[in-house]
KEKE-3310 file (N, C-alpha, C; in steps of 0.2 Angstrom, whole numbers, plus 5000, padded with zeros to 4 digits):
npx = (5170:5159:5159:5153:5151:5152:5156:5170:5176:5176:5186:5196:5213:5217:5221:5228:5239:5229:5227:5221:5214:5226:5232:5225:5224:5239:5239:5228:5239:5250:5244:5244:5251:5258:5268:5283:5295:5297:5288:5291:5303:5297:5285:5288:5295:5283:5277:5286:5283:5272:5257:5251:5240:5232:5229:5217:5212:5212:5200:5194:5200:5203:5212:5209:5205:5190:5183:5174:5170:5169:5180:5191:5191:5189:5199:5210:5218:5225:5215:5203:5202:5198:5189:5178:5177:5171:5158:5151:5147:5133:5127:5127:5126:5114:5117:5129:5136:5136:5141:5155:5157:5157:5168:5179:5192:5197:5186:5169:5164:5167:5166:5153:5149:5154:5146:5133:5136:5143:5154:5166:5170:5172:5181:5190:5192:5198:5209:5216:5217:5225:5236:5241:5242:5252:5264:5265:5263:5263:5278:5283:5278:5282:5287:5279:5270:5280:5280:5264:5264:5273:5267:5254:5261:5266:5255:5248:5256:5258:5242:5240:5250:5244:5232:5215:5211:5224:5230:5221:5222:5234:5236:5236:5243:5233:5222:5213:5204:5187:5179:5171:5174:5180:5190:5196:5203:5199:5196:5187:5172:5164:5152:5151:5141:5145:5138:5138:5142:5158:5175:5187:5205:5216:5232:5240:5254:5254:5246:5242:5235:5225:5212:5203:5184:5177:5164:5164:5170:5159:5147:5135:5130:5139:5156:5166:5178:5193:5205:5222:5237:5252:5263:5276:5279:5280:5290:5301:5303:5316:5324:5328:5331:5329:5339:5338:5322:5319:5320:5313:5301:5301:5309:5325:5331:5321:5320:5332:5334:5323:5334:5342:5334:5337:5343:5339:5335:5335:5326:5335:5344:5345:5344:5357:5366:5361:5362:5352:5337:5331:5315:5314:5319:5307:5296:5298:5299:5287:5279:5283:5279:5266:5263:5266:5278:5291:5291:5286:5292:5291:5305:5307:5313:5315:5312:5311:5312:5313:5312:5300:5295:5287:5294:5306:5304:5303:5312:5323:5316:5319:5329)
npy = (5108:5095:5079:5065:5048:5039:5044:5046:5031:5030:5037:5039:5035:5044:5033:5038:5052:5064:5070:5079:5088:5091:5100:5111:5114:5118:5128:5138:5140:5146:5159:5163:5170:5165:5161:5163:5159:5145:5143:5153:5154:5144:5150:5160:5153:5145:5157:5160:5149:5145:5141:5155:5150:5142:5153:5156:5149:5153:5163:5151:5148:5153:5161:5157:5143:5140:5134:5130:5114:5105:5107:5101:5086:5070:5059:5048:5048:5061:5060:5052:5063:5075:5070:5069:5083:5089:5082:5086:5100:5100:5101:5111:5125:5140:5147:5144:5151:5163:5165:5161:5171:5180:5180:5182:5187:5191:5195:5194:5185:5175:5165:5165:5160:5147:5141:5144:5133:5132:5128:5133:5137:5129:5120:5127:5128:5114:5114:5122:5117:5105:5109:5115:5108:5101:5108:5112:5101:5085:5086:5085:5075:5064:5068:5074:5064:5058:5067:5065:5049:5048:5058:5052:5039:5045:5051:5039:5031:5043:5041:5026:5028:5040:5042:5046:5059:5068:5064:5070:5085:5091:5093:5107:5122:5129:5122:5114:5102:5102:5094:5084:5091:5098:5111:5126:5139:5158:5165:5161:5159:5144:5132:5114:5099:5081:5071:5058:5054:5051:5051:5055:5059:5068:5073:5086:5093:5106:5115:5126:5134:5134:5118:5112:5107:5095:5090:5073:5060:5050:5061:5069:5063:5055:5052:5067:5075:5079:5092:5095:5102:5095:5088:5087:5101:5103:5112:5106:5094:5084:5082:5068:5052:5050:5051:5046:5039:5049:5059:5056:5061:5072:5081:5086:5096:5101:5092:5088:5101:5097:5086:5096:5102:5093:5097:5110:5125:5144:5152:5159:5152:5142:5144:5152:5141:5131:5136:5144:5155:5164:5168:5153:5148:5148:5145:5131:5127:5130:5121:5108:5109:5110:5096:5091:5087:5096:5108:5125:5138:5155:5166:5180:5190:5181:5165:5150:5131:5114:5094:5085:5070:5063:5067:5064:5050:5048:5052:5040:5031:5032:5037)
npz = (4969:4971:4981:4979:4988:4980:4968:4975:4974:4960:4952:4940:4927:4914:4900:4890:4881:4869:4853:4848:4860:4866:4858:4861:4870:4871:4861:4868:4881:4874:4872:4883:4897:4912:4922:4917:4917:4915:4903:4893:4882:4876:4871:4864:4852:4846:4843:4833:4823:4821:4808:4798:4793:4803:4813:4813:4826:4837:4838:4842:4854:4870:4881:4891:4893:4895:4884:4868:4868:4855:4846:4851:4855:4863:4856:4848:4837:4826:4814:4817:4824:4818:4811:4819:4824:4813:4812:4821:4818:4815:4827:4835:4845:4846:4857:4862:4850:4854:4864:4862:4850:4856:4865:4856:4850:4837:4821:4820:4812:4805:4814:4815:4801:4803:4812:4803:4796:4785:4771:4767:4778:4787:4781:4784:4796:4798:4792:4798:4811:4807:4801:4812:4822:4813:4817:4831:4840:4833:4834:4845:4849:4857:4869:4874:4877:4889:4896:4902:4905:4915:4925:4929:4935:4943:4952:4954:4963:4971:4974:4983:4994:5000:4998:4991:4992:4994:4979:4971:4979:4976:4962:4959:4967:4975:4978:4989:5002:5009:5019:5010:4998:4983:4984:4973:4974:4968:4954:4937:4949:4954:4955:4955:4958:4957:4958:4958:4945:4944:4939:4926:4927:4917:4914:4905:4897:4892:4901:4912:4921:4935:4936:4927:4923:4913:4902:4901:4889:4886:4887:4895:4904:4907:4916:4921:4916:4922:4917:4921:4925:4921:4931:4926:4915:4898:4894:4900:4897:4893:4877:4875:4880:4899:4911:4923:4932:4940:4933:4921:4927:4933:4927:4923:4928:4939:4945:4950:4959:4968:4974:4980:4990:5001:5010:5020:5010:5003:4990:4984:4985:4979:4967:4964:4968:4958:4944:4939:4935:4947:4945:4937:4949:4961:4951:4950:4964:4968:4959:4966:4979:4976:4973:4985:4988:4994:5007:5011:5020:5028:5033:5039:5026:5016:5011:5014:5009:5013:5007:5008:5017:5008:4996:5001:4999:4987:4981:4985:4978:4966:4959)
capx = (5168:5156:5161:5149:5155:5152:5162:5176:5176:5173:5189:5202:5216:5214:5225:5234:5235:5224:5231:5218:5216:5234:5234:5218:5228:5246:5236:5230:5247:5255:5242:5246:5259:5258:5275:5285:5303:5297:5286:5292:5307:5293:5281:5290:5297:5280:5275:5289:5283:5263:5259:5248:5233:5232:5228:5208:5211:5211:5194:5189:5203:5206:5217:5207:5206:5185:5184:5170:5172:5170:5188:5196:5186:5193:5200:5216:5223:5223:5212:5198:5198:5194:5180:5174:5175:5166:5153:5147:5144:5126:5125:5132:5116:5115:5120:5138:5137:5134:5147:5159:5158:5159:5175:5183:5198:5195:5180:5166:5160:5170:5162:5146:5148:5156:5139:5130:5138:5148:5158:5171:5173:5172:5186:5196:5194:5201:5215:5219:5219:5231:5244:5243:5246:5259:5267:5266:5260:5268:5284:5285:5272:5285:5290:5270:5268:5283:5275:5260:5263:5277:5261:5252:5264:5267:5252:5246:5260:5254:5235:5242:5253:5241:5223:5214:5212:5231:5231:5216:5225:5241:5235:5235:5245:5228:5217:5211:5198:5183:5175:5171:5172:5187:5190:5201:5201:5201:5192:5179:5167:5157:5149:5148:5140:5148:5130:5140:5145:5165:5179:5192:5208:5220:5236:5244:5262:5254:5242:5246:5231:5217:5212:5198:5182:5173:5159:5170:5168:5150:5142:5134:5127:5145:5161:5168:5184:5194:5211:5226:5243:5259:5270:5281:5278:5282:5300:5305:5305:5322:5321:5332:5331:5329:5345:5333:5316:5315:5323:5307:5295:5300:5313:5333:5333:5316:5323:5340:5330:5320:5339:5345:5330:5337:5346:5334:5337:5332:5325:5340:5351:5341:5347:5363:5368:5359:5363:5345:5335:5326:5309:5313:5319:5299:5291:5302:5297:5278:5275:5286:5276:5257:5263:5266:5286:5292:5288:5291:5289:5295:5310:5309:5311:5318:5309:5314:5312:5314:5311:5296:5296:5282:5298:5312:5302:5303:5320:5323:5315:5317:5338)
capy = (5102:5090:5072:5058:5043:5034:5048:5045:5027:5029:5042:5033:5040:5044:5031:5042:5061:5066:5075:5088:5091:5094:5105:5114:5116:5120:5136:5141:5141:5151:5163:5165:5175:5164:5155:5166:5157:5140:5143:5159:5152:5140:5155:5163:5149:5146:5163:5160:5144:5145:5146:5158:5146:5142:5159:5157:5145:5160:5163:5149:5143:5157:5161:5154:5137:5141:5135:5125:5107:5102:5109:5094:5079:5065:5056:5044:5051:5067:5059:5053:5069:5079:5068:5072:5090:5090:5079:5090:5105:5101:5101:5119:5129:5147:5149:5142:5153:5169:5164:5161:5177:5188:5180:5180:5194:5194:5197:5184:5183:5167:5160:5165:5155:5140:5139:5141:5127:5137:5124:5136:5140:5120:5118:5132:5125:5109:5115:5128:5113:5101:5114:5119:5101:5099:5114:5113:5095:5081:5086:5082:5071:5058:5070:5076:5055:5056:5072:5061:5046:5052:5063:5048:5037:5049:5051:5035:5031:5046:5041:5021:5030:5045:5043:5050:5066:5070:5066:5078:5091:5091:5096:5114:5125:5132:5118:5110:5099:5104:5088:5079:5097:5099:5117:5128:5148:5160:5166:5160:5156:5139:5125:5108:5095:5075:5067:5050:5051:5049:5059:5054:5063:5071:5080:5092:5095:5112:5119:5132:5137:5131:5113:5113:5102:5098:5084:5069:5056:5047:5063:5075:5059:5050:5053:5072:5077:5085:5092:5098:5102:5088:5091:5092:5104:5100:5112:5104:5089:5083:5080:5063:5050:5053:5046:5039:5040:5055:5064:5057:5062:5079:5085:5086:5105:5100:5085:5094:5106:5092:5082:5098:5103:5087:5103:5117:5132:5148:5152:5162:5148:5136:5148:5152:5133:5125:5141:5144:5161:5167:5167:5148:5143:5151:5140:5123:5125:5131:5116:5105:5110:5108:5089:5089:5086:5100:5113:5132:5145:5163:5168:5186:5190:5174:5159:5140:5126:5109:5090:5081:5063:5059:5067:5058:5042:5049:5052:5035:5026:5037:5041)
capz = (4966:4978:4978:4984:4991:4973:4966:4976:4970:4954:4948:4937:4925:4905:4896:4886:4880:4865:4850:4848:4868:4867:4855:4861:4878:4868:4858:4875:4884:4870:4872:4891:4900:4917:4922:4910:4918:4909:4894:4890:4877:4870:4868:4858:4846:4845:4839:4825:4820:4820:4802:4799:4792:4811:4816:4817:4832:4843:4839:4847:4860:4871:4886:4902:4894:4894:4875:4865:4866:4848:4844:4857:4855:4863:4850:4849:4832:4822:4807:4822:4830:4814:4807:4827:4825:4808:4813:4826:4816:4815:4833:4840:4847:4847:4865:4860:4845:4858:4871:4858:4845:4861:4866:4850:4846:4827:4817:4822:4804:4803:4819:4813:4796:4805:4815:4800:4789:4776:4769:4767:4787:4790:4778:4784:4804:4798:4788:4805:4816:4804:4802:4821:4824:4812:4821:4840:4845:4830:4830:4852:4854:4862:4877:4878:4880:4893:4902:4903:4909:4923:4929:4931:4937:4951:4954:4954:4970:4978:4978:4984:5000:5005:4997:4982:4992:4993:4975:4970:4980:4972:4954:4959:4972:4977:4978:4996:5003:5012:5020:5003:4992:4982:4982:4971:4974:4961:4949:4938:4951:4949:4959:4954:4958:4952:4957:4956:4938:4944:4938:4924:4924:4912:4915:4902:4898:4891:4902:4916:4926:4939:4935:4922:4922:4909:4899:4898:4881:4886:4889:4900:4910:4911:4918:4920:4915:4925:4916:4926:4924:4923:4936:4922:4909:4892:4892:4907:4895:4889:4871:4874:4885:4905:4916:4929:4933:4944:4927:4918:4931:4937:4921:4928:4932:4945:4950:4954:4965:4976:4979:4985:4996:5006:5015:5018:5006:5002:4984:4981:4987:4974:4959:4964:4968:4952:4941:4936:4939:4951:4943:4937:4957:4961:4946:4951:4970:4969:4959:4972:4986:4976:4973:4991:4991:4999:5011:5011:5026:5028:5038:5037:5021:5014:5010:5017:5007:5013:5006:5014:5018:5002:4991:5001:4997:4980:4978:4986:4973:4957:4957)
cpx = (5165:5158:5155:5155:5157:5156:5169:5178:5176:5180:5195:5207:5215:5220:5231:5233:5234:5227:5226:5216:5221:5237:5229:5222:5236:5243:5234:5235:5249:5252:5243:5251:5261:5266:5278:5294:5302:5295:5287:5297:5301:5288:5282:5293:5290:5276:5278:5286:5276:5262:5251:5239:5231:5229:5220:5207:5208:5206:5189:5194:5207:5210:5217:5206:5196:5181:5176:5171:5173:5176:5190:5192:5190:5193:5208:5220:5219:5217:5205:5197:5197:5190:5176:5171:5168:5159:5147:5147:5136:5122:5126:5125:5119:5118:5128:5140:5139:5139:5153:5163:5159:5166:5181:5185:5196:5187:5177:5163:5161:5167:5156:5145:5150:5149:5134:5131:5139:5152:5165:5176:5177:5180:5192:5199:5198:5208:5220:5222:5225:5237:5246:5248:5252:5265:5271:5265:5264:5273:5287:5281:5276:5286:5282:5268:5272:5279:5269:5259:5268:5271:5258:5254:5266:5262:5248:5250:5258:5247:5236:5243:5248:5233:5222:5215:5219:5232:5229:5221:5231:5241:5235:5238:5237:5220:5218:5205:5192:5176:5176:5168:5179:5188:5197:5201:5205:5196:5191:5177:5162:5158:5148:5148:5141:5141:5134:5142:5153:5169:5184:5198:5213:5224:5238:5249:5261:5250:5245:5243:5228:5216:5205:5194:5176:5170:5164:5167:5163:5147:5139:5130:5131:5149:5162:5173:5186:5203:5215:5234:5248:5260:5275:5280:5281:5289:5303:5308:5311:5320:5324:5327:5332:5334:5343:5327:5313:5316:5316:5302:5295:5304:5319:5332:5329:5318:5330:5338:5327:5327:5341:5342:5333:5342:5342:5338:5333:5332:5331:5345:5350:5344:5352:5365:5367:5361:5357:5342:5332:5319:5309:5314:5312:5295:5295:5297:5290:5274:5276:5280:5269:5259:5267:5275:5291:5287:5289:5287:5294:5297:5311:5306:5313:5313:5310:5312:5315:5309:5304:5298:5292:5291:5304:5311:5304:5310:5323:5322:5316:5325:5338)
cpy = (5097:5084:5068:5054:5038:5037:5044:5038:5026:5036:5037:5039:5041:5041:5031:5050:5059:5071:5080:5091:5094:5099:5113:5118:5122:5128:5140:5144:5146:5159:5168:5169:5172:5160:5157:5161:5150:5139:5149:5159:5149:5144:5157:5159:5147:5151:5163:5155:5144:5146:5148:5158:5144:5148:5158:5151:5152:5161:5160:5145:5149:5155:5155:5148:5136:5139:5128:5118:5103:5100:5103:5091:5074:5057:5053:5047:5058:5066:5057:5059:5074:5078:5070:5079:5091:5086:5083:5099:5105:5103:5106:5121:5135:5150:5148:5146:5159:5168:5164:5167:5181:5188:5182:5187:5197:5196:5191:5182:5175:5163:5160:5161:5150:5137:5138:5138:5129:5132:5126:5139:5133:5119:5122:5129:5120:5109:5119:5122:5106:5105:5115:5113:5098:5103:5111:5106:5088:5083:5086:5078:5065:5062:5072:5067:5055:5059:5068:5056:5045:5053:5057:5043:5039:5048:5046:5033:5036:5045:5034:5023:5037:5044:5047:5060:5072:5070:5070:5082:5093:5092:5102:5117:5127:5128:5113:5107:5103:5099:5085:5084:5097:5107:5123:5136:5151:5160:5163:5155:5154:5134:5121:5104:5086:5072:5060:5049:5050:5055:5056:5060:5062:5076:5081:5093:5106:5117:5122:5134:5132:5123:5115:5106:5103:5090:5079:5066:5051:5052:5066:5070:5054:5054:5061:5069:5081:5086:5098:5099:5096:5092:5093:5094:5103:5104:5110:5099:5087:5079:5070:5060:5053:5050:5043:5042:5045:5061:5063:5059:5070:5084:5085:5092:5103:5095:5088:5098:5101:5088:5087:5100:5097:5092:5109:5122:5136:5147:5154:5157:5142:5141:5149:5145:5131:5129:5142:5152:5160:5165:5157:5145:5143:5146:5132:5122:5126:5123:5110:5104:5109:5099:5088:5085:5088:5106:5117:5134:5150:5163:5174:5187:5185:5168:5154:5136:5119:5102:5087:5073:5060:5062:5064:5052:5044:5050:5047:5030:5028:5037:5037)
cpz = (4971:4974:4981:4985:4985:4970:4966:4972:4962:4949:4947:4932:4915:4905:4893:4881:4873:4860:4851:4854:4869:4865:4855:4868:4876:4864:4864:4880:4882:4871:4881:4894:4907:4917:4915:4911:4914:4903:4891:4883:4874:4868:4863:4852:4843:4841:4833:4820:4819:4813:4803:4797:4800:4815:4819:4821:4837:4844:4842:4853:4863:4879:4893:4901:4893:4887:4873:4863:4860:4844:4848:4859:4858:4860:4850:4845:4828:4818:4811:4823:4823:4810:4813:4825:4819:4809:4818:4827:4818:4825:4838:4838:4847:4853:4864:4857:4846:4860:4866:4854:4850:4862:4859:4849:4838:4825:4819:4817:4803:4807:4816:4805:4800:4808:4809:4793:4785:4777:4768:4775:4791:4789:4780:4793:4804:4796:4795:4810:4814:4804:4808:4823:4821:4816:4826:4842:4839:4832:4839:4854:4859:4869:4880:4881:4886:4901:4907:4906:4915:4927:4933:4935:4942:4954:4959:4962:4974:4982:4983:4991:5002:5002:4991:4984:4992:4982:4970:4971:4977:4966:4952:4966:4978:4980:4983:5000:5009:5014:5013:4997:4992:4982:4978:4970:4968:4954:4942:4944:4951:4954:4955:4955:4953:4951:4956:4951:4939:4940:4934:4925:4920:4912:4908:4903:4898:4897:4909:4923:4929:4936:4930:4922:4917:4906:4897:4890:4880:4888:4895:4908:4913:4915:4917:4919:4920:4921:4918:4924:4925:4927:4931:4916:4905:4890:4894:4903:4892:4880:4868:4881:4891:4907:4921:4929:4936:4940:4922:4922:4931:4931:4927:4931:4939:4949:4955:4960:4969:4980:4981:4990:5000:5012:5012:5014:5006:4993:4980:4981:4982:4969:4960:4964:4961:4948:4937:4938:4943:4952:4942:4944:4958:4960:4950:4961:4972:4966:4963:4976:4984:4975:4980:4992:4993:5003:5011:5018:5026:5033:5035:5030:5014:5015:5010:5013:5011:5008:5011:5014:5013:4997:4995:4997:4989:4977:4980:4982:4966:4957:4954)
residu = (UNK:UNK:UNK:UNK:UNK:UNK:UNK:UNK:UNK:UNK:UNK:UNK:UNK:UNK:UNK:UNK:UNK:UNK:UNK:UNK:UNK:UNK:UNK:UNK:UNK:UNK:UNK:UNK:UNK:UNK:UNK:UNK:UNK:UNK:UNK:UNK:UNK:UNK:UNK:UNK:UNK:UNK:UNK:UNK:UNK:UNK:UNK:UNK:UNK:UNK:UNK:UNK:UNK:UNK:UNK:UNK:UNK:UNK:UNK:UNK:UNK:UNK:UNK:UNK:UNK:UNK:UNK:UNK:UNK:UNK:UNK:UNK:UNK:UNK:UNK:UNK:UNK:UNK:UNK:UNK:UNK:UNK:UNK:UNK:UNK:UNK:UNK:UNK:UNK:UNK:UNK:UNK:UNK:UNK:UNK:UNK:UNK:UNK:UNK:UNK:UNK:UNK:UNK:UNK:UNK:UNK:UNK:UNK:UNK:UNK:UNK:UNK:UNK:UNK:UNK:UNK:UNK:UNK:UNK:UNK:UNK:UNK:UNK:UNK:UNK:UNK:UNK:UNK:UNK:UNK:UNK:UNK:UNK:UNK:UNK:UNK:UNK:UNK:UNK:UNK:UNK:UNK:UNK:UNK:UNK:UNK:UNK:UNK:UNK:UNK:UNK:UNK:UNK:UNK:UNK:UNK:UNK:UNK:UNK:UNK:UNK:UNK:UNK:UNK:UNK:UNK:UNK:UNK:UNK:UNK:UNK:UNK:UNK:UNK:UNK:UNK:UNK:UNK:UNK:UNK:UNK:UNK:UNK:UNK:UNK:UNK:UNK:UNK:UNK:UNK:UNK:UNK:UNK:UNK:UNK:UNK:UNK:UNK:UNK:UNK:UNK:UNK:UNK:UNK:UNK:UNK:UNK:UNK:UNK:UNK:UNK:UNK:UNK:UNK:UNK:UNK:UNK:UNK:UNK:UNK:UNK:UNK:UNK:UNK:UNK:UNK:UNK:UNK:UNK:UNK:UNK:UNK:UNK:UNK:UNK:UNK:UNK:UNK:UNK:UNK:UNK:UNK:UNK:UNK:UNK:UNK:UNK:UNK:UNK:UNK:UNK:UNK:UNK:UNK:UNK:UNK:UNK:UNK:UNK:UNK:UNK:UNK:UNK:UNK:UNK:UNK:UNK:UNK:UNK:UNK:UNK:UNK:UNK:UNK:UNK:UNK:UNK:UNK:UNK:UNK:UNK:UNK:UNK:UNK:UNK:UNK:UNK:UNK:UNK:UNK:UNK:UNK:UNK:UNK:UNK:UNK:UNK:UNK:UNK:UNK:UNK:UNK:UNK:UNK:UNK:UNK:UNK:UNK:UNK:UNK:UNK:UNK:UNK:UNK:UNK:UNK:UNK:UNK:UNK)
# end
């Protein structure tokens, strides 16, 4: 991703999360298998609970997050984002319609009516996306709000103390600056140019993978999107009140692991100590180290963990 200098200037945070991005993000996830140690319980509750009018999402929100805009409009309520989606039937081009019905597991009959305005496809998209939503996203929308503005709130203190380019890089293990290109390795590979139009972001409690950019909500000539994982995924989230601030930020288990990196450990000595597994010490410490608050190096075959001094500050101000 190239930035200009106006760019830089010009990147701010989304307000507040979106029900049908949330739920466009939460259908993706489910379908995923990455980070089985934290969304592997809510995969599978989700698998019980989905009802089954729900199903033809799949068709069009698949695993990689790659999905047709139309579905997650950025809209403030459920009842905005589905006069959104319906309004912009008329507007899906047969390129969409291709890229689409390739991807799709099921039958593409039903993609192929929704594009050609069968009132009966429409009606069935809209009912798919209400139930989903009564589902998987009403019934936590408060801890997807917590997810949310934690991310941001961190974030926000990290770009203050270290620059926007620390707070960029910290949205993704994998993603590193190159002069004023943000780079993220890994498959699919794609160059984009901002051209000055700026950068909104938008973290996710649900989402998993690489950061994703895409047309923000004035248009192919405004602002991009860029949406990124929370630091704290949405199982991390206590379903109660947090007991401090670095419990609403990071979730207690996560949290619990940065107070004890204040004495280096190995991974196994983070699962033993906190009584957590193995795969979850992994997931806790990978995301640590891409929000830049600890550090890992190899000793043999053992891996070290320590606190950095961006997450002392942090545990400083957040107990």
């Amino acid at each position: 991703m190239h930035f200009t200098a106006e760019d830089l200037l010009n990147i701010t945070f989304a307000s507040e999360p979106l029900p049908l991005v949330e739920l466009g993000m939460a259908i993706v996830a489910w379908q995923r298998s990455d980070q089985p140690a934290v969304f592997g319980r809510w995969r599978g509750r989700v698998g019980r609970e989905l009802p089954g009018r729900a199903r033809p999402l799949l068709d069009l929100l698949r695993p990689d997050g790659d999905n047709p805009q139309f579905v997650e409009p950025y809209a403030r309520t459920l009842e905005e984002g589905l006069a959104v989606v319906r309004d912009a039937g008329p507007l899906l081009t047969p390129d969409e319609l291709h890229r689409v019905a390739a991807r799709a597991p099921g039958s593409p009959s039903w993609v192929h009516a929704l594009w050609a305005q069968d009132r009966e496809a429409w009606d069935q998209l809209g009912g798919a996306l209400r139930s989903a939503h009564e589902a998987v996203v009403a019934p936590h929308w408060s801890r997807i709000r917590q997810s949310f503005q934690a991310d941001v709130a961190w974030r926000t203190r990290l770009l203050a103390a270290h620059g926007i380019k620390a707070c960029l890089a910290g949205t993704h293990p994998l993603a590193a600056w190159s002069g004023t290109v943000l780079e993220v390795d890994g498959p699919p590979h794609y160059e984009v140019h901002l051209g000055g139009r700026g950068l909104l972001l938008m973290p996710s409690p649900f989402w998993t993978g690489r950061p994703l950019l895409a047309e923000g909500p004035d248009g192919p000539d405004g602002r991009c999107v860029l949406l990124y994982p929370a630091l704290t995924p949405l199982p991390l989230v206590g379903p109660g009140p947090a007991q401090g601030a670095l419990d609403a930020l990071l979730g207690r288990t996560r949290a619990a692991v940065l107070q004890s990196l204040i004495e280096q450990r190995t991974t196994s000595e983070l699962a033993r100590d906190l009584d957590i597994s193995l795969p979850s010490a992994s997931e806790h410490t990978r995301t640590l180290r891409a929000a830049g608050l600890i550090t890992s190096e190899r000793d043999g075959k053992a891996v070290l963990h320590s606190v950095t001094g961006l997450g002392v500050d942090l545990l400083h101000s957040g107990g």
